[in-house]
C-alpha positions as CSV (number, residue, x, y, z in Angstrom):
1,X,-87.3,236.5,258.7
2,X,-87.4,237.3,254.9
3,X,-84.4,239.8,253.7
4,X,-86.0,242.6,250.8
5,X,-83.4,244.0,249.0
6,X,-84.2,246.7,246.2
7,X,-80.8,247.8,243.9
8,X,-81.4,251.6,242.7
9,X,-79.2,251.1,239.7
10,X,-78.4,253.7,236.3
11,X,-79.2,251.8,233.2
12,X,-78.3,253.3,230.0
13,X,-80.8,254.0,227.6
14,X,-80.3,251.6,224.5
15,X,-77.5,249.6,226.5
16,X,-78.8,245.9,226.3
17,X,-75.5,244.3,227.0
18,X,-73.9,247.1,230.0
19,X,-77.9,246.6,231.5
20,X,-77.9,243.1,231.2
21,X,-74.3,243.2,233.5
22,X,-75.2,245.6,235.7
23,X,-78.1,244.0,236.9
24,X,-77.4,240.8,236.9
25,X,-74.1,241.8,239.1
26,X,-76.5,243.3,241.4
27,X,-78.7,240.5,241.6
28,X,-75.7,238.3,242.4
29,X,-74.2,241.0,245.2
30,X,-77.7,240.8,247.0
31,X,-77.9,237.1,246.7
32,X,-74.7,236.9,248.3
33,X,-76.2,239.6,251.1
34,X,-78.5,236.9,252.0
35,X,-81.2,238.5,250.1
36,X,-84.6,236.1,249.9
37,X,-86.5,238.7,247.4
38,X,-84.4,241.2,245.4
39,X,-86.2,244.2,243.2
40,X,-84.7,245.8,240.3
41,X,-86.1,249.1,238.5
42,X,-88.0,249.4,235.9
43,X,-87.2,249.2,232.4
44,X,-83.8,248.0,234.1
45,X,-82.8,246.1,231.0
46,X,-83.5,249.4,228.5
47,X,-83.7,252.5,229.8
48,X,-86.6,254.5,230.3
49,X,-86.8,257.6,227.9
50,X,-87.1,256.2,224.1
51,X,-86.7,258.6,221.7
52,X,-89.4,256.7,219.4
53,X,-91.6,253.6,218.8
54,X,-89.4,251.8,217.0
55,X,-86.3,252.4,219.4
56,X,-88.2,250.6,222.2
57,X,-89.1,248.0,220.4
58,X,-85.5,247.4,219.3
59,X,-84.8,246.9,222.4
60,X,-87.3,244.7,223.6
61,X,-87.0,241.4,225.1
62,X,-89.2,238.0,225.4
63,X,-89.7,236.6,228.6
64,X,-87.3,233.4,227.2
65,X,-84.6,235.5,227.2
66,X,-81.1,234.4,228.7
67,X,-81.1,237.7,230.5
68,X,-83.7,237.0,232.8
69,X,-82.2,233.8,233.1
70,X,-79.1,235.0,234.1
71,X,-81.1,237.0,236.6
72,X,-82.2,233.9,238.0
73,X,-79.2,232.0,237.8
74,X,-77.7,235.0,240.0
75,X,-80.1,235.1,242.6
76,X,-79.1,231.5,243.8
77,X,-82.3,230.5,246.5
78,X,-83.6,234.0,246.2
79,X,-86.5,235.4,243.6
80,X,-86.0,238.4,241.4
81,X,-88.6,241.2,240.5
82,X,-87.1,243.1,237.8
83,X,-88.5,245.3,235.0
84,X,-88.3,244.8,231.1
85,X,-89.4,246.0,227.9
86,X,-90.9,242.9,226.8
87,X,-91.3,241.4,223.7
88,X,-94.7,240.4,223.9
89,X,-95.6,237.1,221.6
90,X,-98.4,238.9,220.1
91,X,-96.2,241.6,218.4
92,X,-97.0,244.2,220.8
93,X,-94.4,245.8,223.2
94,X,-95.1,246.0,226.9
95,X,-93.7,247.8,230.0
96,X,-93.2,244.7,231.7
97,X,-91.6,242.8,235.1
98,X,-90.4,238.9,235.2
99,X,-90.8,237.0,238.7
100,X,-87.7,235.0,238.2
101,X,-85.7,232.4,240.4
102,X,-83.2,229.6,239.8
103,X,-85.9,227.6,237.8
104,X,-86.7,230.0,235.2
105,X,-89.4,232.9,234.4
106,X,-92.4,232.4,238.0
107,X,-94.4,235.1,236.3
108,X,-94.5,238.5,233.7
109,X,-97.0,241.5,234.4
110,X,-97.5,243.9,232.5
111,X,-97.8,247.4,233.7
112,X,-101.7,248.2,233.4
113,X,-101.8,251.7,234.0
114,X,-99.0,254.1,231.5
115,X,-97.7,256.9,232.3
116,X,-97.6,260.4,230.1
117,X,-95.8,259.6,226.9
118,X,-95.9,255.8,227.7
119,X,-98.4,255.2,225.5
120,X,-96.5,255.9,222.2
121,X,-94.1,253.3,223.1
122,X,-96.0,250.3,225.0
123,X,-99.8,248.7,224.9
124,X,-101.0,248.8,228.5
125,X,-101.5,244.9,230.0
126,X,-104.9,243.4,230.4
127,X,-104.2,241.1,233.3
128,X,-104.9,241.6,236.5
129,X,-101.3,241.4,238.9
130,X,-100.2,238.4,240.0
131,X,-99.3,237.4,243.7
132,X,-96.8,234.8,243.1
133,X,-95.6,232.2,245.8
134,X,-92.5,232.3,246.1
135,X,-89.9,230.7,248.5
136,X,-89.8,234.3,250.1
137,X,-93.4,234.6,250.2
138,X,-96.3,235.5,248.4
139,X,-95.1,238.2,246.5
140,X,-97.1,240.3,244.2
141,X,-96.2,242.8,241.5
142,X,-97.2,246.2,240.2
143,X,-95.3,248.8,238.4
144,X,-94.5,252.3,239.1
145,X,-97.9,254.6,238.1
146,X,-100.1,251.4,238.7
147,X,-99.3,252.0,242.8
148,X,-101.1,255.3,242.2
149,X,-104.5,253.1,242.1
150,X,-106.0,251.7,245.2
151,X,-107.3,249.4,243.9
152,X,-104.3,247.7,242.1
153,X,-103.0,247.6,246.1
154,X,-105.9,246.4,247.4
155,X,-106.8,244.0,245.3
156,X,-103.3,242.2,245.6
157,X,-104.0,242.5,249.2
158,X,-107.1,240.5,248.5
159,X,-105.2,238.2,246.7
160,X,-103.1,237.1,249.8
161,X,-99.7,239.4,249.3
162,X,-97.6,239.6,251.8
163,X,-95.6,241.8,250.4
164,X,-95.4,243.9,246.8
165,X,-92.7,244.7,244.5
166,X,-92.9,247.5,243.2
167,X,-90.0,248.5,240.1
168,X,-90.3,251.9,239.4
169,X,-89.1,255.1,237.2
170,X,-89.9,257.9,239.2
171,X,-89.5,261.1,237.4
172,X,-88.3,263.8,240.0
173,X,-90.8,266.6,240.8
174,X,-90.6,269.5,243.0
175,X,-91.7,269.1,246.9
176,X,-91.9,271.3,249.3
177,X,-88.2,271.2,251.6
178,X,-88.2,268.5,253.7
179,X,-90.8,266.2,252.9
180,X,-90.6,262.5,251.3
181,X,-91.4,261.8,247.2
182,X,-94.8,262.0,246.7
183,X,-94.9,258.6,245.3
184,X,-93.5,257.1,248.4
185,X,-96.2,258.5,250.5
186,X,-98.6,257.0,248.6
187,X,-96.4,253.7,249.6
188,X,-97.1,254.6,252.9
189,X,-100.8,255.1,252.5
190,X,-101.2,251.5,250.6
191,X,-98.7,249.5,253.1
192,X,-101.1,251.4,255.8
193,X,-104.3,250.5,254.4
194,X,-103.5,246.7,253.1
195,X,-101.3,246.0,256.2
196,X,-98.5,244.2,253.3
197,X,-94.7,245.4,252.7
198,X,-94.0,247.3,250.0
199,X,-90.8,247.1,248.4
200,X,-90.4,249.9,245.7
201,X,-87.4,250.1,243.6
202,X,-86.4,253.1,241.7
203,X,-83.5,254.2,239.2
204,X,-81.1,257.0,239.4
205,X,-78.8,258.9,236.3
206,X,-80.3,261.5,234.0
207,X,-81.5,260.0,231.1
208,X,-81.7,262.4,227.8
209,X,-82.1,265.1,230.3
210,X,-84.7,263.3,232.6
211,X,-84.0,263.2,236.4
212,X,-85.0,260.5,238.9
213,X,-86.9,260.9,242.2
214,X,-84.0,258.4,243.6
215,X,-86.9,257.2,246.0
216,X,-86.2,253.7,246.2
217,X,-87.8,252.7,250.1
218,X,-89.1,249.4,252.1
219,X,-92.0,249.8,253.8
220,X,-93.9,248.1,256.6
221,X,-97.5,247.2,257.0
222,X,-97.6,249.9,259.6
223,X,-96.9,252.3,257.0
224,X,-93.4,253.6,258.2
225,X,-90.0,253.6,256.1
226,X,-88.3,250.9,257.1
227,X,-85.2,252.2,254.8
228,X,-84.5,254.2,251.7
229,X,-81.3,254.5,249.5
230,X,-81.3,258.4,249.1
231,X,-79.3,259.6,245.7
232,X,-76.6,257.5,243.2
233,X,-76.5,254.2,242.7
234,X,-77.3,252.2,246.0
235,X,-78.9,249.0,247.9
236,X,-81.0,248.9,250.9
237,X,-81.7,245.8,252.5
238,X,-84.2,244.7,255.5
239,X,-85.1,241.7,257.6
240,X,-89.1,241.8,257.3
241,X,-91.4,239.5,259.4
242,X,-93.9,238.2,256.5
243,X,-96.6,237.3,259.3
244,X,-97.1,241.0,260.0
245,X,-98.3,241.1,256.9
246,X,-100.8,238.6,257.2
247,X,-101.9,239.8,260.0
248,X,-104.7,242.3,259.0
249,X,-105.7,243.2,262.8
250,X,-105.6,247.4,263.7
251,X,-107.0,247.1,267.3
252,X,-108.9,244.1,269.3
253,X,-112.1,244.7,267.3
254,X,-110.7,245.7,263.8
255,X,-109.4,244.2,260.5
256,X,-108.4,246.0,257.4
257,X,-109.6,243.3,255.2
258,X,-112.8,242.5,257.1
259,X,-114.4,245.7,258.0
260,X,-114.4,246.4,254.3
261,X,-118.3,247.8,253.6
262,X,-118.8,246.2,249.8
263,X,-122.8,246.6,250.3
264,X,-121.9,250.7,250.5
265,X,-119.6,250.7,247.7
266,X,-121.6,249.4,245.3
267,X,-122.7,252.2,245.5
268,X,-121.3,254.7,244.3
């Protein structure tokens, strides 16, 4: 068994040092929780809501930095997923996340597809997500708005995920009384379709006025909510059986991955 543990934590917007020890304090508590793959918001480092440009890129960080070492150092034999604003070594600034373990910085995405005023602060990533093997599996990464896209899911699916990390700043919005975020439905939907875990992370605190959907939930390749932290700063934690994920199989005749119809979609 593999143990997902996603920290819903408050960073402070502009706080690089409190951020840097909050996190890294929660990276160490799951570590010694047993945790095998631990997810941290994201932007956990900065804060979300920049007031400019310039702000977020004073607070931006390279992937060298001792922070996400520290994150690494914390997590003992487990792997971190944990969102950044990145310092990116071609002067740009990006809405990133660092796959880190003991022996340094595994892999950085950056987030592909931005969301509403995004855009003023970061340049969106060209890459394609990684799916990084890890000693808790093959692990692969997307961030926030990019779940919205099936085919960022898919694709990782494709590439042999067994389960995704997902750090996330979910703005709140108005549902109707008693059902789940929107955004965690969609989680549903993708764990559902791709047969993989997802493991989405989100924050909590008002931030210049901004509220969080507090949504932070595990989810299994059946699609059902394993476990979900609900409001304040919180940890949810879950023994997850990797090989469900790899097993793509709905009934004696069906598989996910191989009934796929490419010859139809092309299409469209």
């Amino acid at each position: 068994m593999t143990r997902v543990v996603c920290a819903q934590l408050a960073p402070v917007i502009g706080d690089l040092s409190a951020n840097a020890g909050t996190s890294t304090a929660a990276v160490e508590a799951a570590a010694a929780d047993g945790a095998d793959l631990i997810v941290l918001p994201e932007l956990v480092t900065s804060g979300y809501v920049f007031s400019s440009a310039a702000e977020a890129r004073s607070l931006a960080i390279p992937p060298g930095s001792p922070l996400l070492a520290d994150w690494g150092r914390a997590a003992g034999n487990a792997t971190v997923v944990g969102g950044f604003c990145e310092a990116g070594d071609d002067g740009r600034v990006y809405n990133s996340a660092a796959v880190v373990d003991r022996s340094g910085v595994l892999a950085v995405y950056r987030k592909t597809h931005l969301w509403d005023a995004e855009g003023t602060a970061f340049s969106p990533g060209t890459a394609a997500p990684p799916v990084v093997e890890t000693a808790a599996g093959r692990v692969g990464v997307l961030i926030c708005y990019d779940m919205e896209f099936p085919e960022m899911t898919r694709g990782l699916a494709l590439a042999g995920a067994d389960v995704l990390a997902v750090p996330t700043n979910w703005p709140l919005m108005p549902r109707p009384d008693g059902e789940r975020p929107g955004e965690v439905v969609t989680a549903m939907a993708a764990a559902r379709a791709n047969r993989v875990y997802l493991a989405c992370c989100d924050r909590t605190g008002v931030e210049r006025g901004q509220s969080w959907t507090e949504g932070t939930s595990i989810v299994d390749p059946d699609g059902w909510v394993l476990a979900t932290a609900g409001p304040g700063v919180a940890s949810i934690a879950v023994d997850v059986d990797l090989g469900a994920a790899r097993r793509k199989t709905i009934s004696d005749v069906n598989d996910v991955l191989a009934d796929r119809r490419t010859d139809v979609y092309r299409q469209f």
